[in-house]
PAVO-990736 format. One record per residue: x negated, z negated, y of N, C-alpha, C, O in turn; residue number from 1; residue in three letters. Coordinates in Angstrom, 1 decimal, decimal comma, padded with zeros to 4 digits. Layout:
PAVO-990736
+--------+--------+--------+--------+--------+--------+--------+--------+--------+--------+--------+--------+-----+---------+
|    n.u |    n.w |    n.v |   ca.u |   ca.w |   ca.v |    c.u |    c.w |    c.v |    o.u |    o.w |    o.v | num | residuo |
+--------+--------+--------+--------+--------+--------+--------+--------+--------+--------+--------+--------+-----+---------+
|      X |      Z |      Y |      X |      Z |      Y |      X |      Z |      Y |      X |      Z |      Y | NUM |     ALA |
...
+--------+--------+--------+--------+--------+--------+--------+--------+--------+--------+--------+--------+-----+---------+
***
This chain:
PAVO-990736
+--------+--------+--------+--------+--------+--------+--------+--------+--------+--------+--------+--------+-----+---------+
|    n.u |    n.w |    n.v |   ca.u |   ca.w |   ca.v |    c.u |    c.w |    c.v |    o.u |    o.w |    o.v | num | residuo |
+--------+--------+--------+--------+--------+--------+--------+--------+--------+--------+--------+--------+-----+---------+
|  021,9 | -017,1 |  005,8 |  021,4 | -016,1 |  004,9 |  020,7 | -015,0 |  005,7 |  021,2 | -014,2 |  006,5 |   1 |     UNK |
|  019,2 | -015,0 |  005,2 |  018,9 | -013,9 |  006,4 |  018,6 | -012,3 |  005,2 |  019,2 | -012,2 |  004,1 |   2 |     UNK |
|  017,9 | -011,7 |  005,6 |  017,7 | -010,2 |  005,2 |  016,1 | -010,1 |  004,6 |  015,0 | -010,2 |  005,2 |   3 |     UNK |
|  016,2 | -009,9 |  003,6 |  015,3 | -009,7 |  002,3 |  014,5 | -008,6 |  002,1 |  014,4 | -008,2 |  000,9 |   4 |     UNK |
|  013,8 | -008,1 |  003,1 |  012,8 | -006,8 |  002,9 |  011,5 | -007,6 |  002,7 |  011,3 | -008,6 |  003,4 |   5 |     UNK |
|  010,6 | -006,9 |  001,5 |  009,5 | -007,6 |  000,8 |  008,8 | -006,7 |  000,2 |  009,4 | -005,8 | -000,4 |   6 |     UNK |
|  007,6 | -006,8 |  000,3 |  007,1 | -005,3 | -000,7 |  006,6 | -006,0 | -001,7 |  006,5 | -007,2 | -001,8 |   7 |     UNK |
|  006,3 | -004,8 | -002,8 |  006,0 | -005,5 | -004,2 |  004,9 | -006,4 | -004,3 |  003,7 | -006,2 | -003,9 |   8 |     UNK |
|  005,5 | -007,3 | -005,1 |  003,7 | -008,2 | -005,2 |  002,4 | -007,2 | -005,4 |  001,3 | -007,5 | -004,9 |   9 |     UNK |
|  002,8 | -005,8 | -006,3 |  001,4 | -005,4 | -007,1 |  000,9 | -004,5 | -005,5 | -000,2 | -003,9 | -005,5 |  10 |     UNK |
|  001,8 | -004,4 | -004,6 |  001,3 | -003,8 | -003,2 |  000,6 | -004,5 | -002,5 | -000,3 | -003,8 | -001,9 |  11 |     UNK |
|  000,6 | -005,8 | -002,1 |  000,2 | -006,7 | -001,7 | -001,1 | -007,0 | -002,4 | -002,1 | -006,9 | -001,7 |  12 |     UNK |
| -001,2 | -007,3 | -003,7 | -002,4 | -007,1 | -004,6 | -003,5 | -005,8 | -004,4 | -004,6 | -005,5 | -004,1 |  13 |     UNK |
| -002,6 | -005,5 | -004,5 | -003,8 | -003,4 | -004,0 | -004,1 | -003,6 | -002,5 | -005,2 | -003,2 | -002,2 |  14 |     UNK |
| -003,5 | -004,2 | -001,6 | -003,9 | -004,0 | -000,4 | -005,3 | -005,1 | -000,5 | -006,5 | -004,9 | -000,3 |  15 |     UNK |
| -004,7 | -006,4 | -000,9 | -005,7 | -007,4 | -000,5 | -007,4 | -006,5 | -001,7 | -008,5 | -007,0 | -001,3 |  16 |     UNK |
| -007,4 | -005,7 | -002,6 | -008,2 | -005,6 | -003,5 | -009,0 | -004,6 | -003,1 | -010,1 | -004,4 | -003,6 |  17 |     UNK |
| -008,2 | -003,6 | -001,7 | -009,1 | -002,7 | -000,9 | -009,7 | -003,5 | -000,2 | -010,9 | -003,6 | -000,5 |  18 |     UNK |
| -009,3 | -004,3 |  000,6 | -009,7 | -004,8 |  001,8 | -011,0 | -006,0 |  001,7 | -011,9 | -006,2 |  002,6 |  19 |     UNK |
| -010,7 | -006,7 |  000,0 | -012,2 | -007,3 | -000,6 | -013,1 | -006,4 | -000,9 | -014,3 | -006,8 | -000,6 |  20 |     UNK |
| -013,1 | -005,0 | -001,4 | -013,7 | -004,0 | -001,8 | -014,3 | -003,3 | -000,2 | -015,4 | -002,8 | -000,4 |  21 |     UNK |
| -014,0 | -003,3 |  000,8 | -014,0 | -003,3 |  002,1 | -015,6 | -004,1 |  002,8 | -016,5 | -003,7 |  003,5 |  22 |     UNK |
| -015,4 | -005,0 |  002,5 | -015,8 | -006,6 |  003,0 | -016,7 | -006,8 |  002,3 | -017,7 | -007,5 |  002,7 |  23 |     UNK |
| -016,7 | -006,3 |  001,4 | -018,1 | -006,5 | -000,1 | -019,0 | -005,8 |  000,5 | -020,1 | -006,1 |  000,9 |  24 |     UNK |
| -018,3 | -004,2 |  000,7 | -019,3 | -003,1 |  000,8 | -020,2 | -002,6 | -000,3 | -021,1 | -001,7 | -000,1 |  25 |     UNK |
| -020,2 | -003,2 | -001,6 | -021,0 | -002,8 | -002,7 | -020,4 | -003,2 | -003,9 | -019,5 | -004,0 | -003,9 |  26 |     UNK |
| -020,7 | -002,6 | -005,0 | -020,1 | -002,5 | -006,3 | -019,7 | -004,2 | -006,4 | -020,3 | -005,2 | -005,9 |  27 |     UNK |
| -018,5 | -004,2 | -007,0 | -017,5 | -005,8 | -007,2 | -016,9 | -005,8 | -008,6 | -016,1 | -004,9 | -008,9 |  28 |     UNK |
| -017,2 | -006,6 | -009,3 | -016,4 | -006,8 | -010,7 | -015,1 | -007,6 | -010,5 | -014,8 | -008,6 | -009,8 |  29 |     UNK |
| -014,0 | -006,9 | -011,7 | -012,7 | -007,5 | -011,6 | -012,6 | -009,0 | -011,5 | -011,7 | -009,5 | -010,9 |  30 |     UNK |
| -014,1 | -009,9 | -012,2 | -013,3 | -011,0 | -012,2 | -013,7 | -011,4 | -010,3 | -013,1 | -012,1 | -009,6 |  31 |     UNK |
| -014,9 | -010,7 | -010,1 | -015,2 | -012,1 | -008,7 | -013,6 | -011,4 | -007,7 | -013,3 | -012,1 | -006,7 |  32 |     UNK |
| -012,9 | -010,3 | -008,0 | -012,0 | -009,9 | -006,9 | -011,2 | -011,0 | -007,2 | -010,8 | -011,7 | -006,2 |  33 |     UNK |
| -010,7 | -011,3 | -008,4 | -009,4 | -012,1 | -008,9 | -010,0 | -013,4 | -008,4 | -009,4 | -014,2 | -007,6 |  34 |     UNK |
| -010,8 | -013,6 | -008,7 | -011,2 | -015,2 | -008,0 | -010,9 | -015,2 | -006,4 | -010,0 | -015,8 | -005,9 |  35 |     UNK |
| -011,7 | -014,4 | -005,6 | -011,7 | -014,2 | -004,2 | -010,2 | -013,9 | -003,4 | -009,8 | -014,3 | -002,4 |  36 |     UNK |
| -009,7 | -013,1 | -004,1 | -008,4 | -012,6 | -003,6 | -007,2 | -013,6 | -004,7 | -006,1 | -013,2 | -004,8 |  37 |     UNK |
| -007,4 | -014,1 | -005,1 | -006,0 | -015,1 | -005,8 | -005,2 | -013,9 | -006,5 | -004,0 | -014,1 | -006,7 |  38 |     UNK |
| -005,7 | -012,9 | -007,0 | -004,5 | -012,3 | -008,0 | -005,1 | -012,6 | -009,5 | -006,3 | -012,7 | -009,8 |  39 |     UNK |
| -004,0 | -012,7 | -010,4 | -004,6 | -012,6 | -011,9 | -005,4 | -011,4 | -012,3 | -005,6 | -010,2 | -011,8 |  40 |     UNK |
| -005,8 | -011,9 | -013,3 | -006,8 | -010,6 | -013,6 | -006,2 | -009,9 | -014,5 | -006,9 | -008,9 | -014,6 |  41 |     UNK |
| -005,2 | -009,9 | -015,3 | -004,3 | -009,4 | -015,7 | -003,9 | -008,0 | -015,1 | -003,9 | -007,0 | -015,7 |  42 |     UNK |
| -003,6 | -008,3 | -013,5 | -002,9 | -007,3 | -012,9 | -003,9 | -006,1 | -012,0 | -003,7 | -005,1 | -011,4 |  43 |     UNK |
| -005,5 | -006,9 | -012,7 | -006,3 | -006,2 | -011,6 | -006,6 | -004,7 | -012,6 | -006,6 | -003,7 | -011,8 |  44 |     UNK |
| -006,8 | -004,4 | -013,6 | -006,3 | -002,8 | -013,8 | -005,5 | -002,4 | -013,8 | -005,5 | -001,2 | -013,8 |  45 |     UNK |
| -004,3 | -003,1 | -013,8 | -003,3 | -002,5 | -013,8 | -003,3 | -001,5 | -012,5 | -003,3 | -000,3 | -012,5 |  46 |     UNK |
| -003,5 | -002,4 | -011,3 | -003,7 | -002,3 | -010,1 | -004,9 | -000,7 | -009,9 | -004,7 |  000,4 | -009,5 |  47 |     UNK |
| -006,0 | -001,3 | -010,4 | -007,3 | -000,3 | -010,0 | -006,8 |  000,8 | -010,5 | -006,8 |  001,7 | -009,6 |  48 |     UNK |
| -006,3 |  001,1 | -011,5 | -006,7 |  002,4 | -012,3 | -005,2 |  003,2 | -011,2 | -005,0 |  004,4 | -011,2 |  49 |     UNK |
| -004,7 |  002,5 | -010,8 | -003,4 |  003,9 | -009,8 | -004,3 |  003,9 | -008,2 | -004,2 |  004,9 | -007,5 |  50 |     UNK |
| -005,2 |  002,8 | -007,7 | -005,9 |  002,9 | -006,7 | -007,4 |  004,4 | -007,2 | -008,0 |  005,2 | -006,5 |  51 |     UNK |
| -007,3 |  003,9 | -008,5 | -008,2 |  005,1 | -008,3 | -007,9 |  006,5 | -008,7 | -008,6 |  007,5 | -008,7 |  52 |     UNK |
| -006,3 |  006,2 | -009,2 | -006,2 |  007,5 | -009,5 | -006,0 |  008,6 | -008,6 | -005,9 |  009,8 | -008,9 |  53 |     UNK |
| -005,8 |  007,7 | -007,1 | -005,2 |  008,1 | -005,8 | -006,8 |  008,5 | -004,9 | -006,8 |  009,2 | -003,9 |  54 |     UNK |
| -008,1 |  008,0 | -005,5 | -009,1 |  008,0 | -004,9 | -009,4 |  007,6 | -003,8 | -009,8 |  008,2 | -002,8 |  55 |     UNK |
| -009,1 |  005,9 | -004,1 | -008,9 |  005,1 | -003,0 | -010,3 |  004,3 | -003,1 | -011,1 |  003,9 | -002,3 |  56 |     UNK |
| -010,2 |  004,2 | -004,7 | -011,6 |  003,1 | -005,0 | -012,2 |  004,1 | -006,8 | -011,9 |  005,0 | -007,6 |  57 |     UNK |
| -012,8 |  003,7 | -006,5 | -013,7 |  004,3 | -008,2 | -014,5 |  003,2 | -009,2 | -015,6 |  002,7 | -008,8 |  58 |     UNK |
| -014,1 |  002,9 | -010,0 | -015,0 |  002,5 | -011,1 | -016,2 |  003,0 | -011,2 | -016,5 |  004,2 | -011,1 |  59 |     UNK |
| -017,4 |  001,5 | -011,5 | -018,3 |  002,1 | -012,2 | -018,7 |  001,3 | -012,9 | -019,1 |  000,2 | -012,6 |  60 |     UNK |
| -018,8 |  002,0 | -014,4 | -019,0 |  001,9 | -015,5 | -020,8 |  000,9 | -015,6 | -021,7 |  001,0 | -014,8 |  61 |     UNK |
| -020,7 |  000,0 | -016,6 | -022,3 | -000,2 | -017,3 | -022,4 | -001,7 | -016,9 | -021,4 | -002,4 | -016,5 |  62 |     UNK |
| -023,6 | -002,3 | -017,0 | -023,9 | -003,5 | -016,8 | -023,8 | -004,2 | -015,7 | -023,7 | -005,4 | -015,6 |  63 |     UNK |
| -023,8 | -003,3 | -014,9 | -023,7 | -003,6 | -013,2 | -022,0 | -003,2 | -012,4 | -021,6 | -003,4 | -011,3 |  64 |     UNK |
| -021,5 | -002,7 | -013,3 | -020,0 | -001,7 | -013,0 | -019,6 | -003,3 | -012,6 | -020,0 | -004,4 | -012,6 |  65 |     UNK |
| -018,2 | -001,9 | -011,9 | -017,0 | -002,8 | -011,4 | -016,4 | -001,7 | -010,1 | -016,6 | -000,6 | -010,4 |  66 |     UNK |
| -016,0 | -001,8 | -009,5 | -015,0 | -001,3 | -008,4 | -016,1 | -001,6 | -007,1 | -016,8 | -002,5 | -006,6 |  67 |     UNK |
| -015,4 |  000,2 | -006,6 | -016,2 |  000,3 | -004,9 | -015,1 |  000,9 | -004,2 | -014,1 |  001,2 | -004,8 |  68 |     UNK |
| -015,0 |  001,2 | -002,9 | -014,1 |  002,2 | -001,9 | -014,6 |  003,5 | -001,9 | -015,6 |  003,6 | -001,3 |  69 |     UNK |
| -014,2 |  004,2 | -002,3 | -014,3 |  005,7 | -003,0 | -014,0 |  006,8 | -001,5 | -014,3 |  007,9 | -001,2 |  70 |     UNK |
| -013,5 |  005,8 | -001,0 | -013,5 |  006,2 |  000,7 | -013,9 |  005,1 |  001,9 | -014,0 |  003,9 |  001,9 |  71 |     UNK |
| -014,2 |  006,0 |  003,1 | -014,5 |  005,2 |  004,1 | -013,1 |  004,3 |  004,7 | -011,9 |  004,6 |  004,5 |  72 |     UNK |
| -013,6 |  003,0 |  005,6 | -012,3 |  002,2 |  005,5 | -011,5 |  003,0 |  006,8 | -010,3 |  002,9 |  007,0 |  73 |     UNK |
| -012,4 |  003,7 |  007,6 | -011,4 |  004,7 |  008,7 | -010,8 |  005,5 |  008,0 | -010,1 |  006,2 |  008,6 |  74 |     UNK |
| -010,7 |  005,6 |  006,8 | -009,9 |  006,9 |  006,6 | -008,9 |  006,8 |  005,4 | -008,2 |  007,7 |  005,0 |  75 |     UNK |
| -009,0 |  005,1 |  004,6 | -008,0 |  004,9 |  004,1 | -006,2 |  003,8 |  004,9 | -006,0 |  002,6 |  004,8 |  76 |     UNK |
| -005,6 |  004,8 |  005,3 | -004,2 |  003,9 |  006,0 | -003,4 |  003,0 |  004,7 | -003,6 |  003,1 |  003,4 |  77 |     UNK |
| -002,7 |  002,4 |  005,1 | -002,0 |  001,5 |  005,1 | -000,8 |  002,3 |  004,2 | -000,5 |  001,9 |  003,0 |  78 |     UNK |
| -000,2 |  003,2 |  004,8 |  000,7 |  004,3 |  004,1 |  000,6 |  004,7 |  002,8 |  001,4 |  004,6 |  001,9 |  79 |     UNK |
| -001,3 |  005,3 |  002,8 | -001,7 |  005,6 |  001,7 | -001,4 |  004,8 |  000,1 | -001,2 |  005,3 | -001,0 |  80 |     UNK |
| -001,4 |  003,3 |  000,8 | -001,8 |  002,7 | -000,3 | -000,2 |  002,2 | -001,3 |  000,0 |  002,1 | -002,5 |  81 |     UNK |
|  000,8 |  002,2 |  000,5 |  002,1 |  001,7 |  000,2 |  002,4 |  003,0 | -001,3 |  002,8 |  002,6 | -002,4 |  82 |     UNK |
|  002,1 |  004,3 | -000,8 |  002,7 |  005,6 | -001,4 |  002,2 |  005,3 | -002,7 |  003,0 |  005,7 | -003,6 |  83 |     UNK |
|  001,6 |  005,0 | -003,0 |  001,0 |  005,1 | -004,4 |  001,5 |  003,7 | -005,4 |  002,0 |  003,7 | -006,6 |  84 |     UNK |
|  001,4 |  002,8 | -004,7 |  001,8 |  001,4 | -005,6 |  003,5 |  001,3 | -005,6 |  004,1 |  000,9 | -006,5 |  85 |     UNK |
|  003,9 |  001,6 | -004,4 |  005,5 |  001,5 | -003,8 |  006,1 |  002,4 | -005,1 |  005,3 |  003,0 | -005,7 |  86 |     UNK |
|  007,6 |  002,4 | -005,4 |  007,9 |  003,0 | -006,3 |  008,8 |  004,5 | -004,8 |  009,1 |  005,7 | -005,0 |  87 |     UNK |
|  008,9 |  003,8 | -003,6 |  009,0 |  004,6 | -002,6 |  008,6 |  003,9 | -001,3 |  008,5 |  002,7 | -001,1 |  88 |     UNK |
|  008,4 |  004,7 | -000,5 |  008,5 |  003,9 |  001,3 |  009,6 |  004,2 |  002,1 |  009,4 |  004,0 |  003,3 |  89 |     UNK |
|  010,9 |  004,7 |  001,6 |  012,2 |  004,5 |  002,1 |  012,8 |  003,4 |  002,3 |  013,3 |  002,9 |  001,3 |  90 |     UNK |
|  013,0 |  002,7 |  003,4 |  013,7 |  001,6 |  003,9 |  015,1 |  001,6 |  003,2 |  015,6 |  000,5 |  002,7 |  91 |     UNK |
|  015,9 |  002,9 |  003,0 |  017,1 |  002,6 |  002,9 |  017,1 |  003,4 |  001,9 |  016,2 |  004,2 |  001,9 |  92 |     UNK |
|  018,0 |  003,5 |  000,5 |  018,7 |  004,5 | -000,7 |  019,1 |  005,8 |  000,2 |  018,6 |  006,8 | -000,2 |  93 |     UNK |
|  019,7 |  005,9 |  001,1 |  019,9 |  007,5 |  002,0 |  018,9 |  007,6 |  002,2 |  019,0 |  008,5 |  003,1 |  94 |     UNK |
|  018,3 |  007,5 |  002,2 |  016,8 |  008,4 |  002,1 |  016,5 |  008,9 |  001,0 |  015,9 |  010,0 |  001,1 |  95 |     UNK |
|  016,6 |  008,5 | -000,3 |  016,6 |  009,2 | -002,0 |  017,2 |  010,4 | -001,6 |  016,7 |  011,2 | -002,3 |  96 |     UNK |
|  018,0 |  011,0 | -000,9 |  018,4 |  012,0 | -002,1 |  019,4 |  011,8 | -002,4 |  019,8 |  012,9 | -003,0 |  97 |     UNK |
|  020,7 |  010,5 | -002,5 |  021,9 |  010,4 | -003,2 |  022,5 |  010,6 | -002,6 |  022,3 |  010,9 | -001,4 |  98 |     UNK |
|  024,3 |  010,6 | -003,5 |  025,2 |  010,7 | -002,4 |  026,2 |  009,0 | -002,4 |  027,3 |  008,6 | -002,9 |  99 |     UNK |
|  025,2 |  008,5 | -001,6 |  025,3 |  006,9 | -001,6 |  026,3 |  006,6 |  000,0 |  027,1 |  005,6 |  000,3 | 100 |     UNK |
|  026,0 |  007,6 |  000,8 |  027,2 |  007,4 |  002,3 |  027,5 |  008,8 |  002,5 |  026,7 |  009,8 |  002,6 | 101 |     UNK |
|  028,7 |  008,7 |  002,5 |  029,5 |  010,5 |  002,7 |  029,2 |  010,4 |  004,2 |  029,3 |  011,6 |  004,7 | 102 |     UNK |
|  028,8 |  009,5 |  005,3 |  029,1 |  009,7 |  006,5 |  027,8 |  010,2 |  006,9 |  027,7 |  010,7 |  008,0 | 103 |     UNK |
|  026,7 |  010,1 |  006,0 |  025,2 |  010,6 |  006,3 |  025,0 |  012,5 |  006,3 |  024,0 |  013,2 |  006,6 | 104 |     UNK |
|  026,6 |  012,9 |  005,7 |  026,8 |  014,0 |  005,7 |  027,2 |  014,7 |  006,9 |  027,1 |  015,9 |  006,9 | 105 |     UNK |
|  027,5 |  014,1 |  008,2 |  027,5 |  014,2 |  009,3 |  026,1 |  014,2 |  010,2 |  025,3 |  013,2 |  010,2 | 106 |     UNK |
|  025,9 |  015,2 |  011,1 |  025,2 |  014,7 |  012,0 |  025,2 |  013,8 |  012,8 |  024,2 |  013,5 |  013,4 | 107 |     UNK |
|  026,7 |  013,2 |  013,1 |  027,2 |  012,1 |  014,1 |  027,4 |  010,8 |  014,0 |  027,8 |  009,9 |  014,8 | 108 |     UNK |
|  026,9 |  010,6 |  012,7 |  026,5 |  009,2 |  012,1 |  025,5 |  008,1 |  012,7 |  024,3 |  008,2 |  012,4 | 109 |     UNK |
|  026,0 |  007,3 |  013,5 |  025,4 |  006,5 |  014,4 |  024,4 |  005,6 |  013,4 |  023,6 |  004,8 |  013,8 | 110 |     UNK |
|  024,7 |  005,8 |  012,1 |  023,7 |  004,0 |  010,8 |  022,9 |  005,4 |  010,6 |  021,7 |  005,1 |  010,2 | 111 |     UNK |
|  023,1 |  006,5 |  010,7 |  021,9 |  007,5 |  010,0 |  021,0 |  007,8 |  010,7 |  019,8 |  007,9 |  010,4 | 112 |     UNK |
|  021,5 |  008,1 |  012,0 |  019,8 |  007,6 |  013,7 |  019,2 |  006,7 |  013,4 |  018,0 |  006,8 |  013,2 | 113 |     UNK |
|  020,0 |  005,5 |  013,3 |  019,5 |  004,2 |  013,1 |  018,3 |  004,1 |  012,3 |  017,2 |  003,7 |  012,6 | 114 |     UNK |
|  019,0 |  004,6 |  010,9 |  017,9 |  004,3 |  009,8 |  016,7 |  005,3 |  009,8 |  015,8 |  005,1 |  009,0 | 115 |     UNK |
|  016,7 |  006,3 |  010,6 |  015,9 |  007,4 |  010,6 |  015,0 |  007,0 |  011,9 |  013,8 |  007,2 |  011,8 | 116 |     UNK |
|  015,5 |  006,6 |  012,9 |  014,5 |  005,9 |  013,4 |  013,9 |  004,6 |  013,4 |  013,1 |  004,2 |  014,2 | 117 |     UNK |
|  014,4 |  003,6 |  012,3 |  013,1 |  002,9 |  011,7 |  012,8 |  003,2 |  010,8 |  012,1 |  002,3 |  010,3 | 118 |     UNK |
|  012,8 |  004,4 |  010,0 |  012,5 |  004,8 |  009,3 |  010,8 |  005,6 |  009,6 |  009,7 |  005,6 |  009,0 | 119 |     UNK |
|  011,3 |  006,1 |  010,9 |  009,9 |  007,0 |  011,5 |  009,0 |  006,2 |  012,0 |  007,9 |  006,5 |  011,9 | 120 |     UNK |
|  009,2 |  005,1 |  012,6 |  008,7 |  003,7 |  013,2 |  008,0 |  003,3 |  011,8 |  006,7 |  003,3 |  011,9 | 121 |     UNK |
|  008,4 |  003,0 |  010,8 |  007,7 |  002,3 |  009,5 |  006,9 |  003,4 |  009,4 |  005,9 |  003,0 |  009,9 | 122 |     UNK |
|  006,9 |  004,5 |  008,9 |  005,8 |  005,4 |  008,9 |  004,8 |  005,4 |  009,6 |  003,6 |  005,2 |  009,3 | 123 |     UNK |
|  005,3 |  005,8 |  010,9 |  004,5 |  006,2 |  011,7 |  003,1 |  005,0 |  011,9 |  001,9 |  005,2 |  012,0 | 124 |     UNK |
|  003,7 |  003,9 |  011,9 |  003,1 |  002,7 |  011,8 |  001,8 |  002,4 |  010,6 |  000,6 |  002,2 |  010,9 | 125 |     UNK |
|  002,5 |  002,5 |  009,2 |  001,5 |  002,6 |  008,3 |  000,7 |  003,4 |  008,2 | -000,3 |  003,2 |  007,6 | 126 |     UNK |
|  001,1 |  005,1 |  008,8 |  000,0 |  006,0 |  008,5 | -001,0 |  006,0 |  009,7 | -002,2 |  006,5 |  009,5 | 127 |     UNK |
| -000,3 |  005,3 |  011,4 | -001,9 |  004,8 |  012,1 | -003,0 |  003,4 |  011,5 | -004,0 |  002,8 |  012,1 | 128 |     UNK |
| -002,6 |  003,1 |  010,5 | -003,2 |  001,7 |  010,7 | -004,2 |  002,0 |  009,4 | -003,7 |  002,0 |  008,3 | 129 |     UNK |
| -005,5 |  002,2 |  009,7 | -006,2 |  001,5 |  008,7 | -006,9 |  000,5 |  008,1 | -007,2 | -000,5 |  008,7 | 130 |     UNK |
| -007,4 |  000,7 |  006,9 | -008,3 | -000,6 |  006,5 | -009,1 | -001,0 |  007,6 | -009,3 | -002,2 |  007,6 | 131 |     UNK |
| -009,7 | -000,4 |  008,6 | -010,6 | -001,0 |  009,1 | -009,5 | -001,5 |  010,7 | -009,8 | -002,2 |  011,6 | 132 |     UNK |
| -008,4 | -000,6 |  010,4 | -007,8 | -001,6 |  011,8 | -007,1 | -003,3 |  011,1 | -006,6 | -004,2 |  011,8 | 133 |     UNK |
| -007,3 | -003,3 |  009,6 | -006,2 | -004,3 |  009,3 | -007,8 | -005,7 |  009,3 | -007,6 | -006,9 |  009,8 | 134 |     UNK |
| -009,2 | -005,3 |  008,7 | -010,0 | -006,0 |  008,9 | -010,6 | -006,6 |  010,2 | -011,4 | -007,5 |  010,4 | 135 |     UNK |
| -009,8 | -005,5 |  011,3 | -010,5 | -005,9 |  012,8 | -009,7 | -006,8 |  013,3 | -010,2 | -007,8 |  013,9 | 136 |     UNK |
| -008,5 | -006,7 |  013,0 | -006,6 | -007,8 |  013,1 | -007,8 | -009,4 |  014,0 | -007,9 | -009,7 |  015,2 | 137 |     UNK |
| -008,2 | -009,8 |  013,1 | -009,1 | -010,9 |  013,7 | -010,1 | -011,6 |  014,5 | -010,5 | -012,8 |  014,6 | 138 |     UNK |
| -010,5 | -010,3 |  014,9 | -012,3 | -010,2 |  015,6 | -011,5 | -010,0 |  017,2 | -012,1 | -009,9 |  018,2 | 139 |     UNK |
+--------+--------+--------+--------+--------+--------+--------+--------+--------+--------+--------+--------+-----+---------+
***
């Protein structure tokens, strides 16, 4: 039985739908993304309209419309995109806010370093990495 950390499908879908949007470099309509990237088309506004509401990518309207990167690929991270589709980027429930471990009430809590430092490691990680370092991954 191993350990089950997975991000949401619809994160995985927003990532791959910058990163086609990326690669295109010019206006892309929902269906050729869903064909090129394997998601339904179903999920592809669902998807766009929180990508743009974050001003990650932009719609455009008309005969020619469809979805662009609303930003450059240096300057959208990895973090960015988790924060917006993720319902959070907390590794652990002690990170909410609850009172889920009374021992997190201590500063001497050896699982609350722990999770605090991979906690800063996960961050720190997605907010250096961007679209254009996840497109270079292979060159």
């Amino acid at each position: 039985m191993g350990v089950n950390m997975q991000i949401n499908v619809t994160t995985d879908y927003a990532i791959r739908i910058v990163l086609y949007l990326a690669i295109q470099n010019k206006v892309t309509t929902s269906k050729d993304i869903a064909m090129a990237m394997g998601i339904p088309k179903s999920y592809i506004f669902k998807i766009t309209n929180k990508l743009i509401a974050a001003g990650i990518i932009q719609r455009i309207v008309g005969a020619k419309g469809g979805f662009i990167l609303d930003k450059r690929v240096e300057e959208i991270s990895m973090y960015e995109i988790f924060k917006v589709m993720e319902a959070t980027v907390k590794i652990n429930r002690y990170w909410e806010g609850n009172d889920y471990c009374k021992c997190f009430e201590t500063q001497n809590c050896s699982l609350r370093k722990f999770y605090s430092m991979m906690q800063s490691s996960l961050e720190k990680m997605l907010k250096a990495t961007m679209i254009k370092d996840v497109l270079e991954i292979n060159k």
